[in-house]
C-alpha positions in Angstrom: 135.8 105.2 85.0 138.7 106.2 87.3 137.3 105.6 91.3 139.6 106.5 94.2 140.8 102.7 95.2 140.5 104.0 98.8 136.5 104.8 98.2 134.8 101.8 100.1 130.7 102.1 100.5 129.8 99.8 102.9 126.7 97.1 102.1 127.0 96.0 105.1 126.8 98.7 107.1 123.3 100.3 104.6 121.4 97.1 105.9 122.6 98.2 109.6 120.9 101.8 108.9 117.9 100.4 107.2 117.2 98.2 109.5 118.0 101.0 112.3 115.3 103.4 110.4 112.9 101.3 110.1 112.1 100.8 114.2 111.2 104.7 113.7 107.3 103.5 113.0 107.6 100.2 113.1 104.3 98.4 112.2 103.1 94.9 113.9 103.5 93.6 110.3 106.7 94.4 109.6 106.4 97.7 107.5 106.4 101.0 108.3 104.0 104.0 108.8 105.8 106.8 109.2 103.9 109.6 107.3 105.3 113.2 106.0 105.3 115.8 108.8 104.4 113.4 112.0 106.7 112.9 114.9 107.9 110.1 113.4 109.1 111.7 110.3 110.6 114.3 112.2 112.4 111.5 114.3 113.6 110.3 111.5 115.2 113.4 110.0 116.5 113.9 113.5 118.3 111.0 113.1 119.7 111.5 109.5 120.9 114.5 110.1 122.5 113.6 113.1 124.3 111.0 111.1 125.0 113.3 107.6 126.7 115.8 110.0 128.8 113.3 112.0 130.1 112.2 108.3 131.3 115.9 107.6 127.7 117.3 106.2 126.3 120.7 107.1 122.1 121.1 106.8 120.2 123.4 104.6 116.3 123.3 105.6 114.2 125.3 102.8 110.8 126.4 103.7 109.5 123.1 102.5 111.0 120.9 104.7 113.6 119.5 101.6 116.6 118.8 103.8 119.9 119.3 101.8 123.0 118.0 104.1 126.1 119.3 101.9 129.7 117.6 102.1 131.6 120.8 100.3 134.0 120.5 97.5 137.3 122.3 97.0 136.1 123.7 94.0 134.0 126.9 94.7 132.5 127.2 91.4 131.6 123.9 91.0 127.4 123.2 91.8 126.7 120.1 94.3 126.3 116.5 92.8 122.8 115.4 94.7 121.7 111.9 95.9 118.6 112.3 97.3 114.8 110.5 97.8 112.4 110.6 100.9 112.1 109.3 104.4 108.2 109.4 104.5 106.2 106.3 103.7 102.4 105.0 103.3 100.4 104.2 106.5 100.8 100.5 105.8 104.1 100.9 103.9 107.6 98.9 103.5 111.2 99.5 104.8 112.6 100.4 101.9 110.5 102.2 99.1 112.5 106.1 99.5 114.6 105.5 102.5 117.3 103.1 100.4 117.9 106.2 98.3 118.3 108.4 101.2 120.4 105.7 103.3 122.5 105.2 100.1 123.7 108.4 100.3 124.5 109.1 103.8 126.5 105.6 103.4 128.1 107.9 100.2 128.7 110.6 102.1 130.4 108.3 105.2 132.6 106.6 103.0 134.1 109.7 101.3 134.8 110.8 105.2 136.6 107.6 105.9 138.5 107.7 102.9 139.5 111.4 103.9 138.7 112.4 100.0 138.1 116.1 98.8 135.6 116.1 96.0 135.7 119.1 93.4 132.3 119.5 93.6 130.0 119.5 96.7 128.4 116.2 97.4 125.3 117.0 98.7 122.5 114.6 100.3 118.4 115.5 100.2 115.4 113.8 101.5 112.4 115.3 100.0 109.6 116.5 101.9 106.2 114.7 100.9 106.9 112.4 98.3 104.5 109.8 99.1 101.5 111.6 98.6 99.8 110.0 101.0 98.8 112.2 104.0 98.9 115.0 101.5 98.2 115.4 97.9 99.1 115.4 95.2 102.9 113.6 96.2 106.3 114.7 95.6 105.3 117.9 97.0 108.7 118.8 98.2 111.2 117.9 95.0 107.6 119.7 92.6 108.5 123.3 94.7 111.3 123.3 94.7 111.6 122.4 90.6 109.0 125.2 90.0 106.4 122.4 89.0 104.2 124.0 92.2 103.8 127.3 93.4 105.7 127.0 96.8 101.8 128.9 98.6 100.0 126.5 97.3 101.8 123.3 99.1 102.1 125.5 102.4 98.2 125.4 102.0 97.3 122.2 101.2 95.3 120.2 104.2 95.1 116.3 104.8 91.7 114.6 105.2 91.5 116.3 109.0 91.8 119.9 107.7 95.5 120.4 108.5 97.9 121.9 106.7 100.9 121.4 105.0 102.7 124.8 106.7 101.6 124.4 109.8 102.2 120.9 110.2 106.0 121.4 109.0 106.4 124.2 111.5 104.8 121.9 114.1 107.4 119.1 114.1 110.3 121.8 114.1 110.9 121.2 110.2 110.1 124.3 108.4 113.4 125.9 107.1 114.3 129.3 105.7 116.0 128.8 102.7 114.7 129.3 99.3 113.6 125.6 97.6 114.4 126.4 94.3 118.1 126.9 95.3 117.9 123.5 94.5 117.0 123.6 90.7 121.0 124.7 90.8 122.8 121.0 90.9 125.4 120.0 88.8 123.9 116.3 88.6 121.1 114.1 90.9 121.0 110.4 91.5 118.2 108.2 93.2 118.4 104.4 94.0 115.1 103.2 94.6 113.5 100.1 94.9 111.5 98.6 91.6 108.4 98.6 92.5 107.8 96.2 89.9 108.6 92.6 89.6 110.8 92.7 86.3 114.2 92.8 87.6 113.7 89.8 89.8 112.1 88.1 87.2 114.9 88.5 84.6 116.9 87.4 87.7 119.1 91.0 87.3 120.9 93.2 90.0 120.2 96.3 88.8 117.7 98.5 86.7 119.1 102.1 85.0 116.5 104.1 84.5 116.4 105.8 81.5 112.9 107.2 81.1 109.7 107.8 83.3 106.1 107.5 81.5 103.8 110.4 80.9 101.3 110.6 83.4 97.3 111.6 83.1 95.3 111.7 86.0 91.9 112.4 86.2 88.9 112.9 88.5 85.2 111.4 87.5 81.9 112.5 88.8 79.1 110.6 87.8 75.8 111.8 88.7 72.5 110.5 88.6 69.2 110.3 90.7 68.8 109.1 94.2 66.1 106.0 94.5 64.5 103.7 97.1 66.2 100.7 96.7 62.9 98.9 96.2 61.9 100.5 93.0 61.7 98.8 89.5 65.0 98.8 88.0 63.4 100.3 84.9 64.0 104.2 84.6 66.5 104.7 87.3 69.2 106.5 86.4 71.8 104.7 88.7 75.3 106.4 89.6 77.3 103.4 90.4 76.2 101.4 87.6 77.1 104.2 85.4 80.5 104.5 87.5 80.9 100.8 86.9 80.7 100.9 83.4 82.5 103.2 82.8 85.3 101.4 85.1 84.6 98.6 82.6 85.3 100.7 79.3 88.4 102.2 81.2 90.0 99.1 81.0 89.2 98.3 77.7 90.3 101.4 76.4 93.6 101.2 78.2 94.5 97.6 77.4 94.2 98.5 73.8 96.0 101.3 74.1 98.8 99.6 75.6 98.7 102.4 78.5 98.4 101.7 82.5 95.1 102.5 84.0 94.1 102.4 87.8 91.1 103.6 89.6 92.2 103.8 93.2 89.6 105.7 94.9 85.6 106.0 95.0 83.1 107.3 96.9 79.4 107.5 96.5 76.7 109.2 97.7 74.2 108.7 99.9 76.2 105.5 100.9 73.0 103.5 102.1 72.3 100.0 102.0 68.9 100.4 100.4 69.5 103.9 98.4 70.2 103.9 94.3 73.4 106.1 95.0 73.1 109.8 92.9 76.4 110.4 92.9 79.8 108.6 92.5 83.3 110.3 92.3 86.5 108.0 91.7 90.1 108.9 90.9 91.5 107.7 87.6 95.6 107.4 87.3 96.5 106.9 83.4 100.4 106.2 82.1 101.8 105.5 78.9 105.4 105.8 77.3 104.3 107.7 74.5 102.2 111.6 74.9 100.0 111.1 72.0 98.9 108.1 72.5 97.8 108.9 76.7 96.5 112.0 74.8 94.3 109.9 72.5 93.2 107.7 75.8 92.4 110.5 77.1 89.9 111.7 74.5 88.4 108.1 74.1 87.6 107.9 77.7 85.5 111.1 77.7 83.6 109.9 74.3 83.1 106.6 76.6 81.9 108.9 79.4 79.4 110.8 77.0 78.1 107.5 75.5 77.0 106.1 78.9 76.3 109.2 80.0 73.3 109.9 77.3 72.3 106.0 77.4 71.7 105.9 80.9 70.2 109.2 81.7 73.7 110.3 83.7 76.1 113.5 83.7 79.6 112.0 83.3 82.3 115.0 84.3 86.0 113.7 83.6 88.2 116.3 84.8 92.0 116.7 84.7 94.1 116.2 88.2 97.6 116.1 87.4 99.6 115.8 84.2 103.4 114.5 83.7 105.1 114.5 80.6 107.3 111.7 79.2 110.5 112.5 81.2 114.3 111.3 79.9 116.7 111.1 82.1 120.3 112.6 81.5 122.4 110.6 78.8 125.9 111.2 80.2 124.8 110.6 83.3 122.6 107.1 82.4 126.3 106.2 80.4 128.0 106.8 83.9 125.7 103.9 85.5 126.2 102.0 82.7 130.1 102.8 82.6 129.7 101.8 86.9 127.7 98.7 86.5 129.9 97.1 83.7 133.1 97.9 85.6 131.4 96.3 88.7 130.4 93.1 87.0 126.9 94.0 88.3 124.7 92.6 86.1 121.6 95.3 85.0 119.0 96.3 82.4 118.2 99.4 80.9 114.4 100.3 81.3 111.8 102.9 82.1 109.7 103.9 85.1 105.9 103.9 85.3 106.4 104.8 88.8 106.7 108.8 89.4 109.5 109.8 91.5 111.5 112.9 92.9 113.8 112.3 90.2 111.0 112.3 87.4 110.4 116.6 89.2 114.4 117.0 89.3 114.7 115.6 85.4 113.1 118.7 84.6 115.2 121.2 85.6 118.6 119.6 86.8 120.7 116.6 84.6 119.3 113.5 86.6 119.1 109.7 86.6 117.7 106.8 88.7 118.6 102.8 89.6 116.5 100.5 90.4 116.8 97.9 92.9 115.1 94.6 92.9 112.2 94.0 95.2 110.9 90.4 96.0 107.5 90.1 93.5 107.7 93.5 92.5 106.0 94.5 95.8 105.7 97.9 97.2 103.6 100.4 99.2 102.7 97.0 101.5 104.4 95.7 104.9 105.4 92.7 103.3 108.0 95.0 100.7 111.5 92.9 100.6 114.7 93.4 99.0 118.2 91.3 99.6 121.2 92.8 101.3 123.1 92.0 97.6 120.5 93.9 95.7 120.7 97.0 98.1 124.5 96.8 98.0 124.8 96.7 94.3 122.7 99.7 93.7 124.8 101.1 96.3 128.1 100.7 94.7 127.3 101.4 91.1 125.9 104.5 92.4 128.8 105.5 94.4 131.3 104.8 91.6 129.1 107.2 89.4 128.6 109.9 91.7 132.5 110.3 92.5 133.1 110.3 88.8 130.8 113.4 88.5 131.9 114.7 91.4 135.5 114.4 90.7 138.0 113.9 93.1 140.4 116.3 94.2 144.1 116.0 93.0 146.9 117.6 94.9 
């Protein structure tokens, strides 16, 4: 892999921007809550465009709020090579989770204007609107529009938990664009550096992680219904919600662990919520992920037999209803051999794996030739204040992605 010798990403100066974004909601913990379309995240765009343009970059704002700050090529029929993730974070979230990808690229972007090279192709930087999910669901709202996944109405509409929504929020911080999202489902190539989220690389005491593959994703939403009680009455006869919920929790787990899938039941609520009250109703979320289709398909099945079992034994309805579904997703081989090409080259020391994790780049994979790194992160934690990662780790996802994205990009000769 031929780089220009004059191409020199800075590690040093990532930290210095990570550190600098992540005063824009600063927690008392050390994280960050900086949530899609609040004043903070539109501070925070502010600020990278500010930066992306001061590095030679001129802004594209689509009507979801993807920002795309292009450095342009000499070649005009040549499509832009994208680096891209998100600025937005949980309400009790890290530094780094989405804004090292983002950072990483605007330090791309500032290198290539110190060097003074001309790319071929476009270089071309995004943050994606929404990808946490957090204040919004479901997440990546802004990288699914604009890769056809959602129907660009149906994000404008969606409301968080106060009744706002999605639109008018993004045209209340000053972020709603005019340009069509799905302009984007024309790049030549994307790339995203992102933190683990997972303790394996740290473990296996490894630099890097090329990602190769993202699981197949099933989520689903269960109702359990039942019959209200004073909380005083025999035990015999009732027909209890959240005992049902419970075991059907139980034979979740069971199920999955012999399935060899990932199951997580992050939400509940029940109803009447009283101290004294045999609740009649629980709902709770279900998030299911598995390297191989069938096999999530045949979870799938199993857990609704599980949910008609206890159903019938306990005198309960059991609804299990489909939320959102991901395929298995690959990511692009020549551009996977690039990393690898990068890393090797670098000395960097890496391993080839999957993601469990969904990502912009999982949306992108679909449409556009894409890949993802992975960065360490101290015990694998994420999507917490206490989220860590070395200035090394961050710098050596930094370089091997620089290396590969100048390859694709090609640099201009004469």
């Amino acid at each position: 892999m031929s780089v220009a010798s004059n191409f020199r990403p800075s590690g040093a100066r990532l930290w210095d921007s990570l550190m600098e974004f992540s005063r824009i909601g600063a927690t008392a913990k050390g994280g960050n809550n900086r949530q899609t379309l609040t004043e903070l995240d539109g501070e925070a765009r502010a600020l990278l465009q500010r930066q992306a343009e001061a590095a030679g970059a001129l802004l594209s704002l689509d009507r979801l709020g993807n920002m795309a700050l292009t450095r342009p090529g000499r070649d005009p029929s040549r499509r832009p090579v994208a680096i891209g993730s998100h600025l937005d974070t949980q309400p009790t979230g890290g530094k780094f989770d989405g804004v090292l990808g983002v950072l990483a690229g605007l330090e791309i972007l500032r290198a290539l204007d110190e060097a003074g090279i001309e790319t071929e192709a476009p270089v071309m930087l995004i943050n994606w609107t929404n990808e946490e999910g957090a204040r919004f669901s479901p997440p990546m709202m802004g990288s699914g529009g604009a890769m056809g996944i959602f129907p660009e109405p149906e994000v404008l509409a969606k409301t968080d938990s106060a009744g706002a929504a999605f639109g008018a929020e993004l045209a209340r911080i000053g972020w709603a664009g005019s340009a069509d999202p799905a302009a984007l489902q024309g790049l030549e190539a994307y790339f995203e550096l992102h933190i683990e989220q997972g303790p394996v690389l740290e473990r296996l005491g490894l630099d890097l992680g090329i990602v190769t593959h993202a699981l197949a994703q099933h989520w689903f939403e269960v109702v359990v219904t039942g019959e209200e009680a004073h909380g005083g009455s025999s035990m015999a006869g009732r027909r209890d919600a959240m005992m049902g919920a419970a075991e059907m929790m139980l034979a979740i787990e069971a199920a999955a662990l012999a399935a060899g899938a990932r199951a997580t039941v992050g939400r509940a609520t029940l109803h009447p919520d009283s101290r004294n009250v045999v609740p009649g109703r629980v709902w709770f979320s279900l998030d299911t992920r598995h390297d191989d289709e069938h096999k999530l398909a045949a979870l799938a099945a199993t857990l609704r037999a599980e949910a008609a079992s206890i159903g019938a034994r306990r005198g309960l309805s059991i609804a299990v209803e489909d939320f959102w579904i991901s395929p298995a997703t690959l990511f692009a081989t020549p551009l996977v051999t690039r990393l690898r090409e990068a890393a090797v080259a670098r000395g960097i020391a890496f391993q080839e794996m999957p993601t469990a994790i969904g990502h912009d780049a999982v949306y992108c994979a679909r449409r556009v030739p894409s890949v993802m790194l992975f960065c360490p992160c101290h015990g694998g934690i994420s999507h917490n204040e206490a989220e860590s990662i070395t200035p090394a780790w961050a710098e050596a996802g930094l370089l091997v992605m620089a290396d590969a994205v100048l390859a694709t990009a090609g640099v201009a000769r004469g």
